[in-house]
N, C-alpha and C positions, 0 to 999 in steps of 0.2 A: 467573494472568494479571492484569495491572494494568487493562487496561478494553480487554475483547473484544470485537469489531466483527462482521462478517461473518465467518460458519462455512460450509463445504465438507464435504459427506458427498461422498467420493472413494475409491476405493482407493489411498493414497499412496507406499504399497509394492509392490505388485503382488502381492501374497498372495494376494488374493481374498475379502478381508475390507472394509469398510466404515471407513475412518479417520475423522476431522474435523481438517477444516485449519482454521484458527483464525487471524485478523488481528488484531494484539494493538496498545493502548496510544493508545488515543484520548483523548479532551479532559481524561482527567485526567493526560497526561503534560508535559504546561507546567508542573507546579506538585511532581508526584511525582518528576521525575527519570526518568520511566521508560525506556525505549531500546524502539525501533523493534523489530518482534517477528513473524514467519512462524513459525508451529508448526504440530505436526500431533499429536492424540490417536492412537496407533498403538492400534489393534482387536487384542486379543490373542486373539481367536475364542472367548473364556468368555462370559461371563454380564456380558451389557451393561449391566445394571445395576449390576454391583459396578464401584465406583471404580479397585479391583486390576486390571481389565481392561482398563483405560487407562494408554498410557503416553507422555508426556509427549517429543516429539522436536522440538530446532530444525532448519528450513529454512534462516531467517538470523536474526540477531541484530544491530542495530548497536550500536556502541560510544559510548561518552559520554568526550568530547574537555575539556570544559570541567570547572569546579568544581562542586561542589554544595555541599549542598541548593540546591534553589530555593524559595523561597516563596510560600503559596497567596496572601497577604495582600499583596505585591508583586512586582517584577519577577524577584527574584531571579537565581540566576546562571550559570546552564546557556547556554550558546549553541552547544554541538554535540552532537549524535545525539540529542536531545532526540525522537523520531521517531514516527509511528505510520504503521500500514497499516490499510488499512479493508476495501480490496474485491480482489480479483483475476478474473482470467480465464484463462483457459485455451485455447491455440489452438495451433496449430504454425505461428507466424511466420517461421523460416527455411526451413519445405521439406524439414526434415529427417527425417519421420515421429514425430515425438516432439513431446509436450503441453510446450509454454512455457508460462508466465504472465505475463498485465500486471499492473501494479498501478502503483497511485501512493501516493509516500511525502509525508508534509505533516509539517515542520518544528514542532511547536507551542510550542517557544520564541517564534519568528520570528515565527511566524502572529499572538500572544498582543501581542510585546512591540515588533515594529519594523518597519519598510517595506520589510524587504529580501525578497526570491523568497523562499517558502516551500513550496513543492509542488510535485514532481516524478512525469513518468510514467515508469515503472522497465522494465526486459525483465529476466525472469529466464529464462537459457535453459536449457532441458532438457540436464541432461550426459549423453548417454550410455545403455548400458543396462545396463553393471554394476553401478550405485549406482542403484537406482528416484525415490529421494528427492533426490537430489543434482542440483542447480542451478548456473550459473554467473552470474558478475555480483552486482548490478546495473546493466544498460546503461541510462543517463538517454536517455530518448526525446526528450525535452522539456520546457520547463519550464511547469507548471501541470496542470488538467485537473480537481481537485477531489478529492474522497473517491468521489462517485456516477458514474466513468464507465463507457460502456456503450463497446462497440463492433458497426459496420454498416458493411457498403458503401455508404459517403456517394456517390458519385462513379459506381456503376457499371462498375468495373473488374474485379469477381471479390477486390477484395482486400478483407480486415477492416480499415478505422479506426478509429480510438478519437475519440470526440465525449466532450468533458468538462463538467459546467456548472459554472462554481467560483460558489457560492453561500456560504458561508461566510467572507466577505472583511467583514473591520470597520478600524477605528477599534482601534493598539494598546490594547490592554489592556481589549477592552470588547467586547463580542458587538454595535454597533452597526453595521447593514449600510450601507454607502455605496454609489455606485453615482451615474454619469449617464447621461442615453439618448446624448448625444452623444460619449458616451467619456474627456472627459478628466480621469475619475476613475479614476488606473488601479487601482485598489483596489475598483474597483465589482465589482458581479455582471456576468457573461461568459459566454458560452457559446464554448467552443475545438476545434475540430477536428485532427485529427494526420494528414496524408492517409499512409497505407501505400505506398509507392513499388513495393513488389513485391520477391520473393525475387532474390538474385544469379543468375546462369545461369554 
């Protein structure tokens, strides 16, 4: 893994075993090249402490569009799939009996080097139940929401939203946070909500 975020002890196959889903490729992927990363340690049911008992399976993987290397010492020159994931959740968003996941993907080229959207909330939806693992998408929710969001019934309808805080917002090329209370910094700190519209009927 190039830099692991939030882990998921799950059954990811339906075996009956204990997996770990793994969010891969956080702040060192602006400068490593890395690509956008859902995995899962598959539980071979042996002895969980041997390494051999683990076995290494992608969920998604994005692809890298642009040139490389990028550079740790400047801007260098990755400008697609440059990507990471950090957090997911797990809900049945369409109604279908079957666990989706949120997550949000954040750009960290973009985030790193330019002004342009860099962070997206993602729907990965459950395919199915002959592939236990297998997902479809990802559907962009919207744009924004951060690495840390949570989801509640903001609203009182019965349905899940997702409430995002994007704290992590700078000044290209510099971990300097910006931010006004009157907004019209739009690169400041935010706090964003997604309202859930409810399953089709």
């Amino acid at each position: 893994f190039s830099f692991p975020n939030e882990t998921h002890l799950r059954d990811m196959d339906g075996d009956g075993d204990l997996d770990i889903m793994v969010m891969d490729n956080f702040l060192a992927g602006w400068f490593t090249c890395g690509v956008a990363g859902i995995y899962y340690l598959e539980n071979q049911g042996g002895d969980i402490t041997s390494p051999a008992n683990w076995v290494k399976q992608i969920i998604h993987q994005g692809e890298i569009n642009g040139t490389c290397p990028c550079s740790p010492f400047g801007q260098g020159t990755c400008t697609d799939g440059v990507d990471s994931y950090h957090r997911a959740i797990f809900v049945d968003l369409d109604g279908d009996d079957r666990e989706d996941f949120i997550t949000t993907r954040v750009h960290m080229w973009k985030w790193q080097w330019t002004t342009e959207q860099y962070v997206w909330t993602e729907w990965f939806k459950k395919d199915g139940d002959a592939d236990p693992t297998a997902y479809l998408g990802p559907y962009v929710i919207g744009d924004g929401a951060g690495f840390l969001f949570n989801m509640k019934d903001v609203d009182g309808d019965l349905d899940l939203d997702i409430i995002g805080p994007q704290f992590f917002i700078q000044d290209p090329g510099g971990l300097v946070v910006k931010g006004s209370p009157d907004g019209s910094e739009p690169r400041g700190d935010s706090l964003i909500w997604f309202e859930n519209p409810g399953t089709a009927v």
